[in-house]
N, C-alpha and C positions, 0 to 999 in steps of 0.2 A: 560422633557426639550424640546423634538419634539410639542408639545402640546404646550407648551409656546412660543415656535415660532411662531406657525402657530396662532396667535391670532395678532388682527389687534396693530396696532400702539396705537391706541388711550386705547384698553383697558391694555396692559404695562405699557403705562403711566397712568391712573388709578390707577394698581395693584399697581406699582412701585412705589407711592406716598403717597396711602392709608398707604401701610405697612411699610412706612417709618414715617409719623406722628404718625402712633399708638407706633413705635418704640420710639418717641420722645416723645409720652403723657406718656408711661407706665414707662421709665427714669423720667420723672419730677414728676412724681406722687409715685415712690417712693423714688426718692434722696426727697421731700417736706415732705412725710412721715417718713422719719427717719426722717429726723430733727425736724419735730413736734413732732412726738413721745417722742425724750429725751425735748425737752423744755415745753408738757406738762406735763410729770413726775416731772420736776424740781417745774414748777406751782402747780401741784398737792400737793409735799412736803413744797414747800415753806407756801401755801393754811393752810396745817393741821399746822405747826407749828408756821403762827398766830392762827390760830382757838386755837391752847393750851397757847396759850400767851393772850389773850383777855379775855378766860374761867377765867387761872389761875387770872388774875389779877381781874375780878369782885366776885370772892369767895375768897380772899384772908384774907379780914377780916374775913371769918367766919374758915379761917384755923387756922390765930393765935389765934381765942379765942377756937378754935376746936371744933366745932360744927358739931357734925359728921352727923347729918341729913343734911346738905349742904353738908359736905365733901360727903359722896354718893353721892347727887344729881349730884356734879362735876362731878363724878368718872363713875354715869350712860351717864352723856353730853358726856364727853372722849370717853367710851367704845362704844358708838353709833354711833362713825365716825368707817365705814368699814374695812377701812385698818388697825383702833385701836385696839391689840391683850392684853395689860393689861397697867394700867395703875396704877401708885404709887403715893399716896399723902406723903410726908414727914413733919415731922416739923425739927425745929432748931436745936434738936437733933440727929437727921437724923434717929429717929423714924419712921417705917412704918403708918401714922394713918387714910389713907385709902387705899383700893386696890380693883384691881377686882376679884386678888386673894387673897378670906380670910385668907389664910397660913401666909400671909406676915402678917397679923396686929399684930403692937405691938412689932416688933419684928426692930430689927436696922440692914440696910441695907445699903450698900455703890455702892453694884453694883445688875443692874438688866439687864443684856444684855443677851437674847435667844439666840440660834442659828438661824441663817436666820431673825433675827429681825433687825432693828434700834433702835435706843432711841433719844427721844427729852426729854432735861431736861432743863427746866425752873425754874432758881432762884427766890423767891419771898422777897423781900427787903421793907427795911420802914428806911428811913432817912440812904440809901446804908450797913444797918445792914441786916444779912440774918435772917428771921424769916420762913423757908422751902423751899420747893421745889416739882414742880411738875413731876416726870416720865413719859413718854409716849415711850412704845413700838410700833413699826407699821412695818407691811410687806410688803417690796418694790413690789413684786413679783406679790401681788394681786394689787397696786397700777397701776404695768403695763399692769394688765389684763384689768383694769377698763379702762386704757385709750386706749387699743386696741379694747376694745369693743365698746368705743366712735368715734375713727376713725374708726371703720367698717364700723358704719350706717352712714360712711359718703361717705366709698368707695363702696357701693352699689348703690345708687344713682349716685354716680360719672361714676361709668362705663356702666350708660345707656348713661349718657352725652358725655363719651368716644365713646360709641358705635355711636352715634347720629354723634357725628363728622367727624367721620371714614366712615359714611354711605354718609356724605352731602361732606364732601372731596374727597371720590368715585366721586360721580356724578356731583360734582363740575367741577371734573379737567376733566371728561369721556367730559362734555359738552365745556370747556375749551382748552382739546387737539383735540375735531371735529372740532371747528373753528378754529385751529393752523392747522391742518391735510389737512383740508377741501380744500386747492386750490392744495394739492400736488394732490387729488381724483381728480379734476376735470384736473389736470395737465394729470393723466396718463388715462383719459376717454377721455381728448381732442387731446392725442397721440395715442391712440389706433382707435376713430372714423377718425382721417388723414389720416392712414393706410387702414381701411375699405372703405372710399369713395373713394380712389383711387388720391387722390389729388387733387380732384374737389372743389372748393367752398373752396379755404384754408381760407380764412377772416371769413368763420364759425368757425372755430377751435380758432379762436382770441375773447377772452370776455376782450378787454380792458377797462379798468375805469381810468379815468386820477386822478391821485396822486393829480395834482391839477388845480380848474378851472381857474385861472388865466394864460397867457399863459408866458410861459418863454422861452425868447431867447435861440435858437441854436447856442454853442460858436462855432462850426465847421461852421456857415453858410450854415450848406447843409439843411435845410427848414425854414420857419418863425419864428416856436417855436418847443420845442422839445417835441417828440411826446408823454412824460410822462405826461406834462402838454395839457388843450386845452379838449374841446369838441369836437373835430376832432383829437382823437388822431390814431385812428385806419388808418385813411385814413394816415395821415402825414407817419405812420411807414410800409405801402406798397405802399406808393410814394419814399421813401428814400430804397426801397426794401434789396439790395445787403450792402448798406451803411452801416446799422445798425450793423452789424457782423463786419466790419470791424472799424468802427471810434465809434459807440457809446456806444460799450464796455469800450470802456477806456477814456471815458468821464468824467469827473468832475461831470458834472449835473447827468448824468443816475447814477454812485455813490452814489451821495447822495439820488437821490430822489426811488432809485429804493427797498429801506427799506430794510427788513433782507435776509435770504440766501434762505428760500423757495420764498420770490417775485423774490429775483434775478435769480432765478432758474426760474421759471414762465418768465418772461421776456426774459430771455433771448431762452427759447422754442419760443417764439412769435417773436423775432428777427431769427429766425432760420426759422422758416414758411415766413415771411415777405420774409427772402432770396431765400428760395425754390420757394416761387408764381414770385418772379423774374424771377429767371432762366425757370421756366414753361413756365414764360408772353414770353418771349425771345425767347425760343425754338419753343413756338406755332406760333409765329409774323413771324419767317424766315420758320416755314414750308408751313405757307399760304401764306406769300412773295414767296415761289420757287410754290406754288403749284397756285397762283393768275397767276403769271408770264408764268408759262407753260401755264395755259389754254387760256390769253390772244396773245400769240405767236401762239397758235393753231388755235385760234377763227379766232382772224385778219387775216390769214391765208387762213383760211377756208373763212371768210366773203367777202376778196379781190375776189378771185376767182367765189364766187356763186354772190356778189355785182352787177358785171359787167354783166353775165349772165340775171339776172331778170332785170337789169337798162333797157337793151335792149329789152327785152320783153315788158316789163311794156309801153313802149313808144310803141312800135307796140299795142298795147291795150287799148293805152287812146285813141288814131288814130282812132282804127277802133268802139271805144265806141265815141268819138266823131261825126264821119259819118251817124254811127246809129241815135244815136241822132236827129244831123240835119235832117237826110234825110228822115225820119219815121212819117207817121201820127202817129201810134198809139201812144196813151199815154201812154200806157203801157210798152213798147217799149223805148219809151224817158224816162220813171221813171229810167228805169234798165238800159238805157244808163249812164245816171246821176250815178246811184249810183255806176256802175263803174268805173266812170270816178274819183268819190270823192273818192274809195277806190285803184284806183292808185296812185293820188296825195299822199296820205297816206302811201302806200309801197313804194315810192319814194321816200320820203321825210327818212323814216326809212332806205332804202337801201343808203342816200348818209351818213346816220349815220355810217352805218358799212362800208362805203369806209373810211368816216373821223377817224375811232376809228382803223382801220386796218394800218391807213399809219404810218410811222416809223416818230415819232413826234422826232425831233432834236434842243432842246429848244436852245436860245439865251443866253446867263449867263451875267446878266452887275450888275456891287455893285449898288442899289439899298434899298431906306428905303421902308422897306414894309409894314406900316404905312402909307404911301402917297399912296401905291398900291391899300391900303385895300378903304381907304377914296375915289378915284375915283370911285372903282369898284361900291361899296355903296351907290354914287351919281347915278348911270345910277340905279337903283330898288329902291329905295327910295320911287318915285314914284306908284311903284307896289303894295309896301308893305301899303301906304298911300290909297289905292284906296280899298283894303280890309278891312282897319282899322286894320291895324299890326303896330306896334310899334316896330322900329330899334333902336338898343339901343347899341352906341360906346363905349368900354373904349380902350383904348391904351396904352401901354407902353410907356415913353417917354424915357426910357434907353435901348429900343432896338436898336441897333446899323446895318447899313448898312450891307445886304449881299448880296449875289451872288443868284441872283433868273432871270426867264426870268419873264416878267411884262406879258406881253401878259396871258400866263399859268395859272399866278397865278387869274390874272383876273377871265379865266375858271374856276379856283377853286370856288373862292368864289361866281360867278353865279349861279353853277352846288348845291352845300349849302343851298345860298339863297333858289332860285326858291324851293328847297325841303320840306325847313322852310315854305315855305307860302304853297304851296302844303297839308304840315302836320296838319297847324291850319286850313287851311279851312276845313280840314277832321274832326278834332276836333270840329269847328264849335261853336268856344268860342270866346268872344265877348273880349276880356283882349288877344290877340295873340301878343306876344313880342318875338324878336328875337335879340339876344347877342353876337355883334362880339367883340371878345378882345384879345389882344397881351400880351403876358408874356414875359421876358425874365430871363433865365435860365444861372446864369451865370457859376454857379458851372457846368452846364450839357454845357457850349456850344450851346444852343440850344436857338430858339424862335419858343415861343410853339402860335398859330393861335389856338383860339374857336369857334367855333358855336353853339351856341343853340337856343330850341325853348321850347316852353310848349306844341307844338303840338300832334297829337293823339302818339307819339312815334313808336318805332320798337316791333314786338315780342319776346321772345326771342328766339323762336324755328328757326328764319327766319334770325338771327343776323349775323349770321357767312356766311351768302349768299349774302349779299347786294352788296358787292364788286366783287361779278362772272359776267362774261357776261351776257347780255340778261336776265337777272333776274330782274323782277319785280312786283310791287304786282300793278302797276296802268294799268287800262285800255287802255290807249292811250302810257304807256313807252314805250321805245326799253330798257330799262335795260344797257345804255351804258355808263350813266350822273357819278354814283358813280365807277364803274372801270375806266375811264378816271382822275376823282379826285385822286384814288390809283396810274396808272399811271404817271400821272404828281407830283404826291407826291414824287414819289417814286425815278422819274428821276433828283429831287429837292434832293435825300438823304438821303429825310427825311421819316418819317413812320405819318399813320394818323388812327388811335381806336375811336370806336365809343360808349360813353356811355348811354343808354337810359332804362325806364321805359312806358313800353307798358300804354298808356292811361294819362302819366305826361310831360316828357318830349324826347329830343334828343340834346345830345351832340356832334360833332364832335369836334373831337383833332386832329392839324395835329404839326409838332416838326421837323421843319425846322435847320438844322446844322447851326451855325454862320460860322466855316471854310472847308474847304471841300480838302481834299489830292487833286484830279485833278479837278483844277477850269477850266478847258475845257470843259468840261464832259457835 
């Protein structure tokens, strides 16, 4: 029994099915054998006593004129059927006048029953007058050996065919219960690897294949279509992350479409990851919001302080690289005045960066479409982006609704974006550079969600989670201050801004602006 457990699923089912059809061929093969057995016996019998009706009747004439060299001949025909143990010709008299035993001839006889015999007696008439009769003995006993001897060779053959089916039923169902088996395996490989990678990369853990291409509305309205349906169902079911535990369990659609108890079970594992990469996405987003926030509080900080210092400097130093300059024959002399003087302008220009990123920004809040925001800011780069051969490419929402934004801010936003975008394709250095601003609005979420993208050279991913920290930058000429001020003013907006990208394809910003806000002061 311990043995029998410890064997997998699929071969129980196997075992369990094998020896249940053999249970039901070994039943039907012999309830079909009894009953053939008594209906060819009956065949058999019925068989010999036309064969003694047929005989009798074509030697019947040579019995009434008693032609006893026919009469043998009969009596050899009779005896030579197997199961025939003697066999009596009579006449009218009821005269023995032939037999197979000589003892009887001649002699009158009324009864010839053996023990363990039959008898078949056949009257022989001429115008319904009896003119004899034929006797036949026969033994049931070897008649039923004869016919089990004939159903043998048939059950020997039979039970290769028994066997054959039992072998292919085996491996029928062994192949039949892997593919039934086969997602609960990848169900508990895909729980066991979640646990191993530490919860990293949960969307690995997810092999969704949509139930169907065609997409089908979401009756809750919490996405376009729902995410069983759709060649983007994976994305749609960690967009909706938290949701799916809670509303599309008891959905109508996800019932039906979601098939029997192991998909349902698969599914709803993958509605459980979906919610966990949520709450991860969530937890990680406020440790780097408290952990962006302190270092920008520390920076500005720090930056106010050391700002004001080197501003003062720097100007005592362009002064006295100035003077040089002028006042110097050597060329040598005026080179290196020059390129001091060009690398103050330079750290001045960076130092009034960290006065402007340090001072305590106290946005304006007025209701505002930010759609009309996005379309000016667009208008003043337009140009920039035409002059490199970039292509700006608008979509807007036309149902996103007035909110509480400062114009100015937001402006910075989409500058600080832009300029990045074109920054990026020029780096890429592709002749097709397109950049995609568009508005969403999120009704079920409250939210209008603001995109950017580009096809540009994209981000790393090693360097992703950095782009947002002060002074970090991978360009030549940055101060590193363009994208934490984006987070800053995002963030003083309420709202949160992720960035999706593919090192060498593309970059996404997403930023997810609240439609109401608890202190419209703020």
């Amino acid at each position: 029994m311990k043995k029998l457990k410890s064997l997998s699923i699929k071969l129980k089912t196997s075992i369990s099915i094998s020896v249940f059809i053999l249970l039901v061929l070994i039943g039907s093969i012999l309830f079909t054998v009894s009953n053939f057995k008594e209906r060819l016996i009956q065949d058999r019998i019925q068989s010999l006593q036309e064969n003694v009706k047929n005989l009798s009747e074509s030697y019947k004439e040579k019995i009434i004129v008693k032609n006893l060299e026919k009469i043998d001949e009969l009596v050899y025909f009779l005896k030579s059927i197997k199961s025939v143990k003697d066999v009596f010709i009579v006449d009218k008299d009821d005269t023995v006048i032939g037999s197979s035993d000589l003892s009887f001839l001649g002699k009158t006889q009324t009864s010839f029953v053996k023990k363990n015999l039959q008898k078949i007696e056949y009257n022989l008439n001429v115008d319904k007058e009896p003119v004899g009769k034929v006797v036949v003995l026969y033994d049931v006993s070897q008649i039923k050996d004869e016919v089990m001897k004939d159903i043998n060779k048939i059950l020997y053959p039979l039970s290769f065919i028994v066997g054959f089916i039992i072998l292919v039923s085996f491996l029928g169902t062994f192949f039949i219960s892997t593919a039934l088996v086969n997602p609960l395996i990848k169900l508990k490989e895909n729980i066991l690897n979640l646990f191993e990678s530490g919860f990293e990369n949960l969307k690995n853990s997810v092999e969704l294949k949509p139930v169907s291409n065609s997409q089908i509305k979401c009756l809750k309205d919490l996405s376009d279509h729902c995410w069983l349906s759709g060649k983007d169902g994976k994305e749609v079911l960690f967009y909706l992350g938290n949701k799916t535990v809670k509303e599309c369990s008891k959905c109508d659609i996800f019932t039906k479409l979601s098939g029997d108890e192991i998909d349902k079970l698969t599914y709803s594992f993958y509605m459980m990851v979906s919610s966990l990469n949520d709450y991860i996405n969530k937890l990680e987003e406020a440790h780097r919001e408290r952990e962006t926030l302190s270092c920008m509080a520390a920076m500005g900080e720090m930056s106010a302080k050391i700002a004001h210092e080197i501003k003062n400097a720097l100007y005592s130093i362009s002064n006295a690289a100035n003077y040089i300059k002028n006042n110097s024959n050597d060329e040598v002399i005026k080179e290196f005045g020059k390129l001091i003087k060009e690398e103050t302008y330079r750290l001045n220009d960076m130092t009034v960066s960290f006065l402007n990123f340090s001072k305590l920004i106290e946005p304006k809040f007025s209701l505002e479409n930010v759609n009309k925001v996005i379309e000016n800011s667009i208008s003043l780069l337009s140009y920039d982006c035409e002059d490199y051969g970039i292509k700006l490419s608008v979509e807007l929402d036309n149902k996103v609704p007035p909110i509480l934004i400062d114009t100015n801010l937001i402006k910075q936003v989409l500058v600080n974006l832009i300029l990045n975008s074109v920054d990026a394709i020029r780096e890429k250095n592709t002749d097709n550079g397109v950049i995609k601003v568009s508005t969403k609005y999120l009704k079920d979420k409250n939210k209008v969600v603001l995109t950017v993208e580009d096809n540009g050279i994209g981000i790393k991913e090693e360097i992703k989670a950095k782009i947002f920290k002060p002074f970090f930058t991978t360009k030549q000429k940055g101060t590193g201050l363009g994208l934490p001020m984006v987070y800053k003013i995002v963030f003083l907006h309420g709202g949160t801004v992720n960035v999706e990208s593919v090192y060498g394809k593309y970059t996404k910003f997403i930023i997810e602006i609240p439609t109401e806000r608890e202190d419209k002061n703020v």
